[in-house]
KEFI-439927 format. One record per residue (C-alpha): x, y, z; residue number from 1. Coordinates in steps of 0.05 Angstrom, whole numbers, plus 32768, in hexadecimal, padded with zeros to 4 digits. Layout:
<sites>
<site><u>X</u><v>Y</v><w>Z</w><pos>NUM</pos></site>
...
</sites>
This chain:
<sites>
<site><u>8000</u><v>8000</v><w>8000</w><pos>1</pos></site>
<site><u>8011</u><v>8049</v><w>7FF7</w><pos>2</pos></site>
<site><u>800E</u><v>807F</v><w>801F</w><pos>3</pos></site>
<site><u>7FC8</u><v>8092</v><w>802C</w><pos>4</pos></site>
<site><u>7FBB</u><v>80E9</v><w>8031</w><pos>5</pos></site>
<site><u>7F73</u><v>80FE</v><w>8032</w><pos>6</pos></site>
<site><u>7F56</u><v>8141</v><w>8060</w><pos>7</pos></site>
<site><u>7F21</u><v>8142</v><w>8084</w><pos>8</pos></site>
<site><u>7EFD</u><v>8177</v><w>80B0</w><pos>9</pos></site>
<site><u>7EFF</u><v>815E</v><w>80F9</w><pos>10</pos></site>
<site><u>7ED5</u><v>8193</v><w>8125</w><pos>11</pos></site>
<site><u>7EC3</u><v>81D9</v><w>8103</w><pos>12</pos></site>
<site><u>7F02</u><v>8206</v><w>8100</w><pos>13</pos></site>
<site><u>7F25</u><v>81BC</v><w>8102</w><pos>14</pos></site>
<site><u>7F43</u><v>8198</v><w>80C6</w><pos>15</pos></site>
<site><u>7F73</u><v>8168</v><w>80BC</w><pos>16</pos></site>
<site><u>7FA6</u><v>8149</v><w>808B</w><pos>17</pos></site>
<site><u>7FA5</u><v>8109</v><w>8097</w><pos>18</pos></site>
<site><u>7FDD</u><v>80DA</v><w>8081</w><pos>19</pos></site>
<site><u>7FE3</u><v>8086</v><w>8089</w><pos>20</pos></site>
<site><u>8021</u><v>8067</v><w>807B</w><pos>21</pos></site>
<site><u>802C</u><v>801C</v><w>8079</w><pos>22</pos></site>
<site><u>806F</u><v>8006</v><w>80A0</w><pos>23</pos></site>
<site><u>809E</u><v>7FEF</v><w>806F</w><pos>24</pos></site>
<site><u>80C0</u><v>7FC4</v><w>80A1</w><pos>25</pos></site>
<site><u>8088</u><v>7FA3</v><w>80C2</w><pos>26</pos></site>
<site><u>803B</u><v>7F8A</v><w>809F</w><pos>27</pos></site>
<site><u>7FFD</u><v>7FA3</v><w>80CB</w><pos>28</pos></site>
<site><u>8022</u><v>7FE6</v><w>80E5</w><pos>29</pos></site>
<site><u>8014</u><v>8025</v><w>80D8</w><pos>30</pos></site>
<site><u>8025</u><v>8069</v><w>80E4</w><pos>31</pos></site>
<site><u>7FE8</u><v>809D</v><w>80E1</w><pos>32</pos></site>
<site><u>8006</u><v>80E2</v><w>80DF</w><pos>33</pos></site>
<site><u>7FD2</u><v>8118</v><w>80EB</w><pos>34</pos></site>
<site><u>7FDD</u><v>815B</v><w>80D9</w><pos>35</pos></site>
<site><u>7FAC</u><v>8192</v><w>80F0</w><pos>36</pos></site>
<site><u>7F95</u><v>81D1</v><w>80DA</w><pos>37</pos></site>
<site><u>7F72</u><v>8205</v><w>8101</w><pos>38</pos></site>
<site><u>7F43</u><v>823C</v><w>80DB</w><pos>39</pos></site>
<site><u>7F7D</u><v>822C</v><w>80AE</w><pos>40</pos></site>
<site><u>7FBA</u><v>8236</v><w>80C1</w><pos>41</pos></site>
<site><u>7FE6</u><v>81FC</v><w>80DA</w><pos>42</pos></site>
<site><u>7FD7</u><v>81EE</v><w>8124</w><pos>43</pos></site>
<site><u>8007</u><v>81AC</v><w>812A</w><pos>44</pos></site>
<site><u>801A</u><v>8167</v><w>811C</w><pos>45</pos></site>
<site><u>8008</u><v>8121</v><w>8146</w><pos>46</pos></site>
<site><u>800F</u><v>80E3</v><w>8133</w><pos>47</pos></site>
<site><u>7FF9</u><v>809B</v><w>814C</w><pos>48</pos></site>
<site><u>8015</u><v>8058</v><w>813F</w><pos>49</pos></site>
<site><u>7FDF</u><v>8021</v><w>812A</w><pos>50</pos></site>
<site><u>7FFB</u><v>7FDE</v><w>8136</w><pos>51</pos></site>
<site><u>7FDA</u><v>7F9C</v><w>811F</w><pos>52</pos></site>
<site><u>7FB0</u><v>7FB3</v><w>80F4</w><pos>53</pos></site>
<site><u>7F99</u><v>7FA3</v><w>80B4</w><pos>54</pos></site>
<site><u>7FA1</u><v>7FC8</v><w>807C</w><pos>55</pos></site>
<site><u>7F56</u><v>7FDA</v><w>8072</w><pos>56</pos></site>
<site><u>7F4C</u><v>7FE4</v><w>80C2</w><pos>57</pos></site>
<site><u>7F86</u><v>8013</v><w>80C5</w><pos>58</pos></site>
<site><u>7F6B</u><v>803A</v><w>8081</w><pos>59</pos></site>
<site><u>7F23</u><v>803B</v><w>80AF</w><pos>60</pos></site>
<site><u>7F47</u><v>805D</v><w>80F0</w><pos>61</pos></site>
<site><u>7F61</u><v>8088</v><w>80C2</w><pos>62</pos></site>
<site><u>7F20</u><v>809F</v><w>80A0</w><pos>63</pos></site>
<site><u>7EF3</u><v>809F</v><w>80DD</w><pos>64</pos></site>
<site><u>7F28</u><v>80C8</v><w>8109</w><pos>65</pos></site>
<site><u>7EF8</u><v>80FB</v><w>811C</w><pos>66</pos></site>
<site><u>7EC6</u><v>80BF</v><w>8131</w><pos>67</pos></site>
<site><u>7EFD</u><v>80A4</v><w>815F</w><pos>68</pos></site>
<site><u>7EFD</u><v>80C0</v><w>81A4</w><pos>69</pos></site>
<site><u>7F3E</u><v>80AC</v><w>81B6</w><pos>70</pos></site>
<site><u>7F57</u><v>80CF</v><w>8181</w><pos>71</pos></site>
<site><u>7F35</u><v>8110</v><w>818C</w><pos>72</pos></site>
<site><u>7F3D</u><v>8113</v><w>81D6</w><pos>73</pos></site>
<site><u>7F8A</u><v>8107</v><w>81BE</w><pos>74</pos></site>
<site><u>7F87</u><v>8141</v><w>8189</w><pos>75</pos></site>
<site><u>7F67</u><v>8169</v><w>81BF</w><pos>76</pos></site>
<site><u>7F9A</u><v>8162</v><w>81F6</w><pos>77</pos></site>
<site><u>7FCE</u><v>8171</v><w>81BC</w><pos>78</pos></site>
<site><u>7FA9</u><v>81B3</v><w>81A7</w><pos>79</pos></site>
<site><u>7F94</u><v>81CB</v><w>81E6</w><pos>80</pos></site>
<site><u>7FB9</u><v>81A6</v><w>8222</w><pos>81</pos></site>
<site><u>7FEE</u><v>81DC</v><w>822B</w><pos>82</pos></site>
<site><u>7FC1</u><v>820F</v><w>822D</w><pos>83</pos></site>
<site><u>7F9C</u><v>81FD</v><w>826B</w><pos>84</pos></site>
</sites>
């Protein structure tokens, strides 16, 4: 598989660039890089690693992120943690 980019919008003034990459050295690992945007302008970068998953579950994750609350509370604390 190759790299798959796609954006999506994750809350209103929220988007992402969202980028799965297979791990060349190892099947069923991936590395989902997440890159956010906020009311455009470049807000950060996180990434998780998905391990033992198949390709099409890891290409899900990736296209439900906003749908995964462990994700978003992750995104959150990344955003907004510091600021508390």
């Amino acid at each position: 598989m190759d790299t798959l980019n796609f954006i999506t919008q994750l809350e209103r003034n929220l988007k992402a660039h969202i980028r799965l990459n297979p791990d060349p050295q190892q099947n069923a690992n991936w590395n989902l890089e997440i890159q956010l945007f906020y009311q455009g302008h470049p807000a950060g970068r996180t990434s998780f690693n998905l391990h033992g998953y198949s390709q099409a579950e890891a290409e899900n994750i990736a296209r439900t992120v906003k749908d995964n609350h462990f994700m978003m509370r992750e995104i959150d604390e990344y955003l907004w943690g510091e600021s508390d």
